[in-house]
KOLTOR-942810 format. One line per 5 residues: their letters; for each residue y, z, x of C-alpha. Coordinates in Angstrom, 3 decimals. Each point is the difference from the previous one (the first is absolute). Layout:
<votis>
A) Y Z X | ...
</votis>
This chain:
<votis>
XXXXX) -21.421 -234.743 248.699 | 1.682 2.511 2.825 | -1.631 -1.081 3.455 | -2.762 2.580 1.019 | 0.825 3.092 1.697
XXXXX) 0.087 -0.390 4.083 | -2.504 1.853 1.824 | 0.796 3.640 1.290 | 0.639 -0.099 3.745 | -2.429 1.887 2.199
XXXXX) 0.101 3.706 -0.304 | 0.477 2.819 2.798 | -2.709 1.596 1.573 | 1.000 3.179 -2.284 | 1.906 -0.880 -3.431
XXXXX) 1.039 3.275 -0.781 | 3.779 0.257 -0.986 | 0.823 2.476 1.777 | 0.057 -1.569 3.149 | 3.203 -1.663 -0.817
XXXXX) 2.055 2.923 0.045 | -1.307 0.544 3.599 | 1.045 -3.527 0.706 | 3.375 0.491 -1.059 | 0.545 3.280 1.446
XXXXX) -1.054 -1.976 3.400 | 2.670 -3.167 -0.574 | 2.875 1.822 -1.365 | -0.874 4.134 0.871 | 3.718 0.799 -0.530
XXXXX) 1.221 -1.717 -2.882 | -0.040 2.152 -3.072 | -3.171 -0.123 -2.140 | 0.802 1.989 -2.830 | 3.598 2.295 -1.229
XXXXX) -0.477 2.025 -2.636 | 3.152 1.378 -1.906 | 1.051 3.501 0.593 | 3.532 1.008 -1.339 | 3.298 -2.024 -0.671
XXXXX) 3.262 0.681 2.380 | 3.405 0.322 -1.415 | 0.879 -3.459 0.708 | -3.003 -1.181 -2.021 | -2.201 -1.053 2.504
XXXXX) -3.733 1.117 -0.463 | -1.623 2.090 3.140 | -3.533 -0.952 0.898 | -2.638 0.961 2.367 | -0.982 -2.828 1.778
XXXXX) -3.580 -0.535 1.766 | -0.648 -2.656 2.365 | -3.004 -2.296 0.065 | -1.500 1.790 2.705 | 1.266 3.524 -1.803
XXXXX) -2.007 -1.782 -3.125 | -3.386 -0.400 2.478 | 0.213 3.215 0.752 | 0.160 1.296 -3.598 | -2.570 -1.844 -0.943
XXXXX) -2.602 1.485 3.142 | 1.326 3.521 -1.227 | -0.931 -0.497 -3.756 | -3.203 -1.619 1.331 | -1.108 3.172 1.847
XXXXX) 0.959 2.018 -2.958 | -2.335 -2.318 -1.779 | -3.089 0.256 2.570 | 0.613 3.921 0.243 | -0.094 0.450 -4.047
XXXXX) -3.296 -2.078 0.363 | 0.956 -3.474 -1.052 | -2.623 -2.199 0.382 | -0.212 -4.313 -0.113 | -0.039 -1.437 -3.205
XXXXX) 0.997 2.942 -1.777 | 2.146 -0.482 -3.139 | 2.793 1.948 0.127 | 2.807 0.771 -2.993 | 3.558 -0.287 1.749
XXXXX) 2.433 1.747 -2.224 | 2.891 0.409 2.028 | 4.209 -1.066 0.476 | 1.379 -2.942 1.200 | 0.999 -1.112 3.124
XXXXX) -1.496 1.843 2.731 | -3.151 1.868 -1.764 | -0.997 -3.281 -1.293 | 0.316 -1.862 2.553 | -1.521 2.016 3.435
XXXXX) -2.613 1.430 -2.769 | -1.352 -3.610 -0.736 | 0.217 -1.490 3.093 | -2.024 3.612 1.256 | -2.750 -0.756 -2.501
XXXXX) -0.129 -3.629 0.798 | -0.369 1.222 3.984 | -2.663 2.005 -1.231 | -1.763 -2.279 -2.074 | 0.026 2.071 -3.281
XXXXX) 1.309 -2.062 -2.907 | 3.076 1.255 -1.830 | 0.005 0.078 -3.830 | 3.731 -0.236 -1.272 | 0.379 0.551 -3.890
XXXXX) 3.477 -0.561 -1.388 | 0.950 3.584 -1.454 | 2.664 -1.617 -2.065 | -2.928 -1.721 -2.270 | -0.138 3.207 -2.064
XXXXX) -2.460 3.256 0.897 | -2.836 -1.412 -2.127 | -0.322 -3.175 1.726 | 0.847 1.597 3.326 | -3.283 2.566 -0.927
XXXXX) -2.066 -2.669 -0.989 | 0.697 -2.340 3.323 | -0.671 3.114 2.756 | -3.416 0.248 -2.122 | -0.869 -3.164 0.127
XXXXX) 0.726 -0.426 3.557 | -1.525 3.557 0.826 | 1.767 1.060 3.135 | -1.610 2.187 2.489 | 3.344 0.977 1.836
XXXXX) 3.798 0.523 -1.468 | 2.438 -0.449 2.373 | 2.822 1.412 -2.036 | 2.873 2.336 -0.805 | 0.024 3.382 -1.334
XXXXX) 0.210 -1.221 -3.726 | -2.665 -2.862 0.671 | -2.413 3.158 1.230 | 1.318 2.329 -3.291 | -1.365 -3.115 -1.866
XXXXX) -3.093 -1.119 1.570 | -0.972 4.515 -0.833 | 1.343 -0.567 -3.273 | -1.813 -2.769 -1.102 | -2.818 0.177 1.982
XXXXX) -2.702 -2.390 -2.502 | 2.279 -2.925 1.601 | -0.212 1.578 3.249 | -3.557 0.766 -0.070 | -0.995 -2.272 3.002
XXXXX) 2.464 1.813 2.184 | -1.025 1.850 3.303 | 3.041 0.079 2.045 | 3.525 0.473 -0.786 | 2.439 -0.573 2.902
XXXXX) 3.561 1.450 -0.749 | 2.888 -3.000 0.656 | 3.729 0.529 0.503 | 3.174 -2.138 1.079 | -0.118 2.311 3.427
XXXXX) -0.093 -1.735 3.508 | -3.578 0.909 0.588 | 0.136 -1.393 3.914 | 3.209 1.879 0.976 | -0.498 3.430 -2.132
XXXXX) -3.269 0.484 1.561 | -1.321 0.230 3.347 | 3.013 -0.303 1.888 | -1.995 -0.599 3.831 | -1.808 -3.093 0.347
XXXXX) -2.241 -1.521 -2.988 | -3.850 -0.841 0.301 | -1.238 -3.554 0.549 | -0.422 -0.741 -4.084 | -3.213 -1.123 -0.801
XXXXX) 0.020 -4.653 0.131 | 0.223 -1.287 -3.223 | -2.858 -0.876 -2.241 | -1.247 -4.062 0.890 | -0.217 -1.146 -2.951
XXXXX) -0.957 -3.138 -1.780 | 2.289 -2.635 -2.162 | -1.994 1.189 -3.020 | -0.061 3.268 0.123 | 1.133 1.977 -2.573
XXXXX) 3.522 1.147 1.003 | 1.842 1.680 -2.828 | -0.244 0.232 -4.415 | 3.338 -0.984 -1.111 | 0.264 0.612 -3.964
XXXXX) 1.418 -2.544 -2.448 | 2.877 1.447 -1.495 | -1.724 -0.356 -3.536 | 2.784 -1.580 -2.053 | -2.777 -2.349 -1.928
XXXXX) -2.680 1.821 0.032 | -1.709 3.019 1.976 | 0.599 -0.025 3.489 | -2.192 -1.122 2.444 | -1.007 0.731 3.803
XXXXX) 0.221 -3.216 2.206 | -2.238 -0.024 2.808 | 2.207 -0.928 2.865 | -1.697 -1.097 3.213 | 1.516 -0.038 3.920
XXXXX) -0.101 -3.492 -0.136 | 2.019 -0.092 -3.438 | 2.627 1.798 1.418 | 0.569 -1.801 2.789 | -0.275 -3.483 -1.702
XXXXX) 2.767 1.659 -2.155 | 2.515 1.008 2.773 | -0.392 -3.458 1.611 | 0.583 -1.682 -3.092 | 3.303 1.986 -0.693
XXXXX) 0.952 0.191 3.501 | -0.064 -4.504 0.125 | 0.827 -0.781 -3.639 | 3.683 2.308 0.264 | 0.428 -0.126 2.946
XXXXX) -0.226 3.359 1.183 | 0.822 1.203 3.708 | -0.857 2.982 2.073 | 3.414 2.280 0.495 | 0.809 -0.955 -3.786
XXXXX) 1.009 2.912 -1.871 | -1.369 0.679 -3.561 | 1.187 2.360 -3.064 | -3.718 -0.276 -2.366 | 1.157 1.289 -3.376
XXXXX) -3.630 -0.081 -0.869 | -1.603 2.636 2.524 | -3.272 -1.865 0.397 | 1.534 -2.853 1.288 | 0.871 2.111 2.738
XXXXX) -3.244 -0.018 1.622 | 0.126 -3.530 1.318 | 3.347 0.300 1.892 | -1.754 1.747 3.258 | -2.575 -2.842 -0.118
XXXXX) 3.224 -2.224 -0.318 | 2.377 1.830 2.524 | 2.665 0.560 -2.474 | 1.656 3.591 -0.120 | -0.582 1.529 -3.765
XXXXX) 3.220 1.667 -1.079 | -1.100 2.402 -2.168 | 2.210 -0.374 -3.497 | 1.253 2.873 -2.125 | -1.803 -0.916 -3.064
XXXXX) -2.619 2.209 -1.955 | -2.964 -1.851 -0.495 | -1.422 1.372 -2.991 | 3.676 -1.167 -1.453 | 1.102 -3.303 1.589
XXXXX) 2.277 -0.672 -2.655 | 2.016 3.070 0.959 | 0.897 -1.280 3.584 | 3.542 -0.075 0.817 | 1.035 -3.341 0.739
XXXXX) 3.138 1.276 2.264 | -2.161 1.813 2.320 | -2.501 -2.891 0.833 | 3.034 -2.360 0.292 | 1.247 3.115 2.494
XXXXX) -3.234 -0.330 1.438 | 0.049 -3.629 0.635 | 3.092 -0.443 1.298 | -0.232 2.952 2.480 | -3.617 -0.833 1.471
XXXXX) 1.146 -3.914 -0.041 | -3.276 -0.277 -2.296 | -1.317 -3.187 0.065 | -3.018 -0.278 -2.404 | -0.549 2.041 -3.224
XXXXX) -2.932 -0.110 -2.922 | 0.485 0.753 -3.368 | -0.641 -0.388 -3.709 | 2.987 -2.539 -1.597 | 0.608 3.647 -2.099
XXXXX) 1.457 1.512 2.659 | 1.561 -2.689 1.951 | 1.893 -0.885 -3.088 | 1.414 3.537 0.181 | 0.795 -0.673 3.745
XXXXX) 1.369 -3.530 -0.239 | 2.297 0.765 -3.395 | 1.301 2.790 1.945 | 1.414 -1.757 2.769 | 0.923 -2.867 -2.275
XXXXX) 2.192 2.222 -1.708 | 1.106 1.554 3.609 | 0.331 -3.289 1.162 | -2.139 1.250 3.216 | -2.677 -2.483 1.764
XXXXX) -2.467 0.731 2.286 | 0.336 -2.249 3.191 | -2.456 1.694 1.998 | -3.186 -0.823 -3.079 | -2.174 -3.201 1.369
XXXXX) -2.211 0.390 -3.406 | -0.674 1.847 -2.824 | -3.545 0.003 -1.730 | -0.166 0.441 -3.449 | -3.217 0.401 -1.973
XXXXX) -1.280 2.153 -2.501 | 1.308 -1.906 -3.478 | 1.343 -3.360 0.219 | 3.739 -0.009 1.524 | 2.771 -0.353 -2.949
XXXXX) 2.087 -3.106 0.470 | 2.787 2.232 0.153 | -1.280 1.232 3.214 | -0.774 -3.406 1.522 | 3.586 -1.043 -0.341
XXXXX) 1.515 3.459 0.655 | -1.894 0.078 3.590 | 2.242 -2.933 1.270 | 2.849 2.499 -0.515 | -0.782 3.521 2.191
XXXXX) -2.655 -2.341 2.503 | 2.289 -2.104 1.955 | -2.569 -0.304 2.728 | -3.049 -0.159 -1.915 | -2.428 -0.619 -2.647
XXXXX) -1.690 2.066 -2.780 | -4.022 -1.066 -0.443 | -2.225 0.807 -2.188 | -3.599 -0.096 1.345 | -2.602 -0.014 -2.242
XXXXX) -3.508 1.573 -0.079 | -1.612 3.192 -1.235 | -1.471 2.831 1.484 | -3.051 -1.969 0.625 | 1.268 -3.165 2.077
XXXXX) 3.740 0.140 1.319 | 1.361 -1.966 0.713 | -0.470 -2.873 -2.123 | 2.910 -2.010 -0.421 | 3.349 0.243 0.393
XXXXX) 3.893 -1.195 -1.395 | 3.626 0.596 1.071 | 3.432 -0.264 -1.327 | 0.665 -3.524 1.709 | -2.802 -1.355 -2.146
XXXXX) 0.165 1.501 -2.954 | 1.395 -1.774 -3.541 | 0.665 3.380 -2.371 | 0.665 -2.444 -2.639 | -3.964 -0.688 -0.666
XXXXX) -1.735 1.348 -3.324 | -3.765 -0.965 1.310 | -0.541 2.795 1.772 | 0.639 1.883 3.353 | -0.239 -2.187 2.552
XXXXX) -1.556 1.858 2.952 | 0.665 -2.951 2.565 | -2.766 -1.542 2.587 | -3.379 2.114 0.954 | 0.264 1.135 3.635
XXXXX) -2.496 -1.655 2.664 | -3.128 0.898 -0.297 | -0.871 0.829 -3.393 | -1.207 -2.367 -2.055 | 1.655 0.320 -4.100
XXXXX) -2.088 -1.532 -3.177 | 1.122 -0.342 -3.494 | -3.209 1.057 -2.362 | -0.757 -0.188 -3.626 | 1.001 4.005 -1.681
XXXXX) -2.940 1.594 -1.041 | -0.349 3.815 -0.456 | -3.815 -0.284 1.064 | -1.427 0.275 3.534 | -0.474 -2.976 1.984
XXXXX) -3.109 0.432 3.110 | 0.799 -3.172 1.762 | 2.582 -2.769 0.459 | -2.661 -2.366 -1.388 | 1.096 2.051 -3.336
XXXXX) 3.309 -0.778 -0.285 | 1.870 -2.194 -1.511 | 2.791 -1.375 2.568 | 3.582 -1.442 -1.546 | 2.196 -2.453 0.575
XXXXX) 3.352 0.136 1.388 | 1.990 1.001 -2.819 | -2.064 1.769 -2.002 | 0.281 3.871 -0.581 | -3.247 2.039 0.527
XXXXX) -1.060 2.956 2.621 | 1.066 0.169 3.986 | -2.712 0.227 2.404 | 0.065 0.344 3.238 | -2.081 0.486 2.984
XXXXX) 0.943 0.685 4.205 | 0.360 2.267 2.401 | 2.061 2.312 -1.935 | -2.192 -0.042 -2.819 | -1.838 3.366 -0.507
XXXXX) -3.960 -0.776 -1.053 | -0.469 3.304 -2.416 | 0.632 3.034 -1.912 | -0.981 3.414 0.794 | -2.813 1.317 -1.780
XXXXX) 0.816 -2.421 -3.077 | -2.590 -2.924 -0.050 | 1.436 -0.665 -3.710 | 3.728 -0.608 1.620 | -1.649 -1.623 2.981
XXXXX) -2.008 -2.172 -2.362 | 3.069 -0.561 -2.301 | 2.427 -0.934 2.975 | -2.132 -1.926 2.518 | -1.821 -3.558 0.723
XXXXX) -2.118 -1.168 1.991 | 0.975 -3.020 2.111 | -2.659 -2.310 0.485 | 1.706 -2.257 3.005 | -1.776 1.569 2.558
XXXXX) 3.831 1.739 0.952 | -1.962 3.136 1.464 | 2.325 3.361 -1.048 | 2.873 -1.712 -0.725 | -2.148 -2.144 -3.418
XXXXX) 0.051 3.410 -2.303 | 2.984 -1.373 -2.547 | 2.560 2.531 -1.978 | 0.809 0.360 -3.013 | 3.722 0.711 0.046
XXXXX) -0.034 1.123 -3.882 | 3.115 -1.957 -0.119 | 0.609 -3.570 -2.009 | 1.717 -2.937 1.678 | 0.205 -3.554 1.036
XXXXX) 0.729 -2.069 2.920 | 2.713 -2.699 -0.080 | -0.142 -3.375 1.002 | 1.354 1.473 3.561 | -3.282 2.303 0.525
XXXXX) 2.479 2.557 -0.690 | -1.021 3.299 -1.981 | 1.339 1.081 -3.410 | -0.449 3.649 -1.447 | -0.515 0.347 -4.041
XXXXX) -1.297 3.279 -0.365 | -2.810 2.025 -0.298 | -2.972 -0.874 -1.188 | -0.756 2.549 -2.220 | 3.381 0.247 -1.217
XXXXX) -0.523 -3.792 -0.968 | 1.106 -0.229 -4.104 | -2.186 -2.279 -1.609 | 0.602 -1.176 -3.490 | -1.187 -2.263 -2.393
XXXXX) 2.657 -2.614 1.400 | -1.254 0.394 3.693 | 0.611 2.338 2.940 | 3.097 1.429 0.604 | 0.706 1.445 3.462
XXXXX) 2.750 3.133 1.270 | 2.201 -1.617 2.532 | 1.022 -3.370 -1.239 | 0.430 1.592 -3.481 | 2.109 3.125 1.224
XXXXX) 2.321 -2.350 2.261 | 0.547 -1.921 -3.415 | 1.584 3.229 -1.318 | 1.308 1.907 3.307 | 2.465 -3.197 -0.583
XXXXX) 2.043 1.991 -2.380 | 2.800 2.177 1.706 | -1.180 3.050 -1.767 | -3.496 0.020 1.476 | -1.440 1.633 3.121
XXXXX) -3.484 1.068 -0.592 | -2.434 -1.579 -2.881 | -3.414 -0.527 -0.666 | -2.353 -2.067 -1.809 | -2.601 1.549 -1.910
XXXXX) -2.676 -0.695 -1.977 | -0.763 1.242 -3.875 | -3.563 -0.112 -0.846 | -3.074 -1.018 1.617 | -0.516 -3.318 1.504
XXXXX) -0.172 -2.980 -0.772 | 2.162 0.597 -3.013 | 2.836 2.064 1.896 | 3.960 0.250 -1.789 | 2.071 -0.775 3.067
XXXXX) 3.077 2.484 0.195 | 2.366 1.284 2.191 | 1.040 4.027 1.040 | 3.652 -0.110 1.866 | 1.096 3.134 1.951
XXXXX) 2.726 1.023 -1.704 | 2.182 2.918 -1.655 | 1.049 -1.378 -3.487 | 1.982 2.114 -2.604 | -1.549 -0.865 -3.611
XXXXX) -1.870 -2.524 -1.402 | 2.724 -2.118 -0.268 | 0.547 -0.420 3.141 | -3.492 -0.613 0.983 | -0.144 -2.551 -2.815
XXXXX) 2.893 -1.987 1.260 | -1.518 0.199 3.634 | -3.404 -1.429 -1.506 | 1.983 -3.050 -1.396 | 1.502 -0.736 3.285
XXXXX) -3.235 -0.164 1.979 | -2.190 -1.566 -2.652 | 3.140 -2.845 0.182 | -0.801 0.199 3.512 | -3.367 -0.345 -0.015
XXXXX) 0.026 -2.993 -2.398 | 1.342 -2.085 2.826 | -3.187 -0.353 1.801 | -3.524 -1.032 -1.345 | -1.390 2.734 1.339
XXXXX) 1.705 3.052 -1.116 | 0.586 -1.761 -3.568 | -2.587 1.952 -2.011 | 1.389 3.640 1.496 | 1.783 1.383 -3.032
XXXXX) -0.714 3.678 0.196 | 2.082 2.567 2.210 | -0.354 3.272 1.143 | 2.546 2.108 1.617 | -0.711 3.036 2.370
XXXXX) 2.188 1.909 2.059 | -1.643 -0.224 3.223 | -3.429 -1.386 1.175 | -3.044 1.468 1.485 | -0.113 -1.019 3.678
XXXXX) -2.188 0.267 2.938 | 0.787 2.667 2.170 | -0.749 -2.250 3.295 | 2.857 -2.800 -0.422 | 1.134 1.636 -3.319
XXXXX) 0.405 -3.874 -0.751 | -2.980 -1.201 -2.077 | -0.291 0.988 -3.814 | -2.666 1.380 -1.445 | -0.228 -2.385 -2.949
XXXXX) -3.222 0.579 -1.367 | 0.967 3.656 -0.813 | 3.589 -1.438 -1.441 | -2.543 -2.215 -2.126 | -1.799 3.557 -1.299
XXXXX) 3.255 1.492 -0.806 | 1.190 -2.811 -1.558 | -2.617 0.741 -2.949 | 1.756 3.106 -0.541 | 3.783 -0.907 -0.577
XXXXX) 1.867 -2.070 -2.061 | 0.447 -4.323 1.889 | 2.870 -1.807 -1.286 | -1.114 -3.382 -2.123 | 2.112 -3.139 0.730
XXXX) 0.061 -2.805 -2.263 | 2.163 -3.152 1.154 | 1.404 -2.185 -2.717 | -1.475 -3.833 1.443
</votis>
């Protein structure tokens, strides 16, 4: 059993998070806060504006009066829909200042989902830009709640407007460690997404816990390749260099221009899924450039390829590539680097040591609620079931979704105040012998068969063995408990032949380990469906529904 999560240290007499931009701005004014891209020279090198921390402050009291002039009001939900870098940024810290609560929806999840998340949320300001207002007219039964749209551009606000001197901005909003702060959506790539309720006091447990367990320094200098992650670096004092990437198409960044961007801005921390820092790192592999300057790289999203783990020590000569774990509801939760990891293992992803302060349990898998820890069923060392965990970074519920809420949360019964509400990480694993924790997969992407469970990861890095395989999935054929393993490879096969032959080799493959031994059935697909977010984890159960439609290859082996 983990040791019990350490109390939370007192709080401030405020807990709002925006008063750690203000603290920064006050111990480092002049260092740069945030550079956002704006052309490339000749010579290559990229041309940013640059704001300092104080220039950042500043910002932020300008989009705050916007706010109180359009009529803003505490605890107001309010649907952000705008760019990266510095829209994002000055327009959450401005509706943290305020005290309103801002509701960010991942557009890449598909306009369906996106519709159905700004209902359920029901917004009564849109801070966005022109094509989040042509939207919100457009499809105005999702927007229904709305009373106040505030138009939201990449423009200096502070220095285009009112050039003599500024009024006193209004003090920020005191507020409490658990108050609502923000509704951050799930990204949905198991199910429907969700709203986490995100308190003050969440957020800054968060940003302490990242700041001690890697490290992380004030005057560091950050490239987030996932534009949420963004939002912590003021509370961190890191500058955010603002990548050329698109985020509704990760997949399509350039890896030369964030190498550009790293070496020119000496960048010393970047996040990202392992998708895209496979695309950076086998670039300068194959350049044979490294990147001195890089303390860290954090990699999360999808479990990191052993390819990756080894091909860090290569372009990282003075650093390490992590891979925290957690979910949108507690981050972080534990966390691995290159120097410990064995890419040999077939048992799972291991996801290394929980940070301090959050306390990881192993549970029996069931697909039913569970009201209290009295309920569940706690494993041994070991043994495979559900992660739980519970902590400061631990969010307690779901917006307006008492099923999810009901489905994802329990009760702690230890007397642990706050901190006793468990989580249900919807993921399968074990801990080792060395309290360390192992990833196996989702839990409703779990096969289970008439011959036991089956889970994704230690079955898939069976098979990503062979030379020919990147991407592949386990699936499931039928219902459960009587599932027919198989397995769908990404890949662009000529005939049937082909595909035949590349069945034998993996079933061979397979029949090397007890248990991948009863896969026999292949399926070969071009490319995958991916999340948009880290454009890293595979949507398996809707391989497993197309699977019923297409033609699986049948391996027999001769004993």
């Amino acid at each position: 059993m983990s040791a019990a999560a350490q109390p939370v240290s007192a709080q401030p007499a405020s807990a709002n998070i925006a008063r750690h931009l203000a603290e920064m701005a006050a111990a480092q004014p002049d260092r740069p806060a945030l550079k956002i891209p704006r052309a490339t020279r000749r010579n290559g090198d990229i041309d940013y504006l640059s704001l300092s921390f104080a220039e950042l402050a500043v910002e932020v009291d300008a989009w705050s009066e916007r706010l109180h002039r359009a009529g803003v009001r505490r605890g107001d939900r309010t649907l952000v829909m705008v760019r990266q870098g510095l829209p994002l940024i000055a327009g959450a810290f401005a509706l943290f200042r305020v005290g309103a609560v801002p509701v960010i929806v991942d557009p890449g999840m598909g306009l369906k989902a996106f519709l159905r998340c700004v209902a359920q949320s029901q917004p009564r300001v849109l801070l966005g830009i022109p094509l989040a207002q042509l939207v919100s007219r457009v499809a105005r039964r999702a927007f229904r709640t709305l009373e106040v749209r505030i138009p939201a551009s990449g423009r200096l606000t502070a220095r285009l407007h009112g050039g003599g001197p500024r009024p006193k901005p209004a003090p920020a909003a005191v507020t409490t460690a658990d108050e609502l702060a923000a509704i951050l959506f799930t990204s949905g790539s198991t199910g429907a997404p969700k709203g986490v309720c995100y308190e003050h006091g969440v957020f800054d447990a968060q940003i302490r816990s990242i700041r001690d367990t890697y490290g992380i320094e004030p005057g560091e200098i950050d490239l987030p390749l996932l534009p949420i992650f963004a939002l912590f670096n003021p509370a961190l004092g890191m500058t955010t260099i603002v990548p050329q990437i698109d985020p509704r198409k990760p997949a399509a960044l350039d890896p030369a221009a964030i190498v550009r961007a790293i070496q020119q801005e000496r960048v010393t921390n970047s996040f990202g899924s392992p998708t895209l820092w496979q695309k950076i790192g086998a670039h300068c592999i194959a350049q044979q450039i490294q990147l001195p300057s890089l303390r860290r790289v954090l990699c999360a999203g999808a479990p990191v390829p052993a390819a990756l783990w080894t091909g860090a020590r290569r372009f990282l000569p003075n650093g390490a590539l992590h891979s925290p774990y957690g979910a949108t509801e507690a981050l972080p939760v534990a966390s691995v680097s290159d120097r410990d990891i064995a890419p040999s293992e077939v048992r799972g992803a291991c996801v290394g040591h929980p940070v301090a302060a959050v306390d990881v349990r192993i549970i029996a898998i069931t697909d039913a609620p569970i009201a209290t820890w009295s309920a569940a069923t706690e494993l041994p060392a070991g043994e495979v079931g559900e992660i739980v965990v519970r902590g400061a970074v631990v969010t307690k519920t779901y917006d307006a979704n008492p099923v999810a809420t009901a489905a994802a949360k329990i009760a702690g019964e230890d007397g642990a105040g706050a901190s006793a509400v468990w989580h249900r990480m919807g993921d399968c694993g074990f801990r080792d012998a060395e309290n360390r924790l192992w990833f196996c997969g989702r839990k409703v992407e779990r096969v289970e068969t008439a011959l036991g469970r089956l889970f994704t990861e230690p079955c898939e890095q069976v098979f990503r063995q062979h030379p020919r395989v990147g991407r592949c999935a386990l699936i499931g054929l039928g219902a459960r408990p009587a599932q027919r393993p198989a397995l769908v490879v990404e890949a662009n096969l000529k005939d049937s032949a082909a595909c035949r032959q590349f069945a034998r080799e993996l079933a061979t493959l397979g029949a090397q380990h007890p248990h991948t031994q009863s896969i026999r059935t292949f399926y070969f697909r071009p490319h995958f469906p991916l999340d948009v977010r880290h454009n890293a984890k595979i949507h398996r159960l809707a391989l497993a529904r197309w699977a019923t439609s297409v033609r699986g290859f049948e391996i027999e082996l001769k004993r």
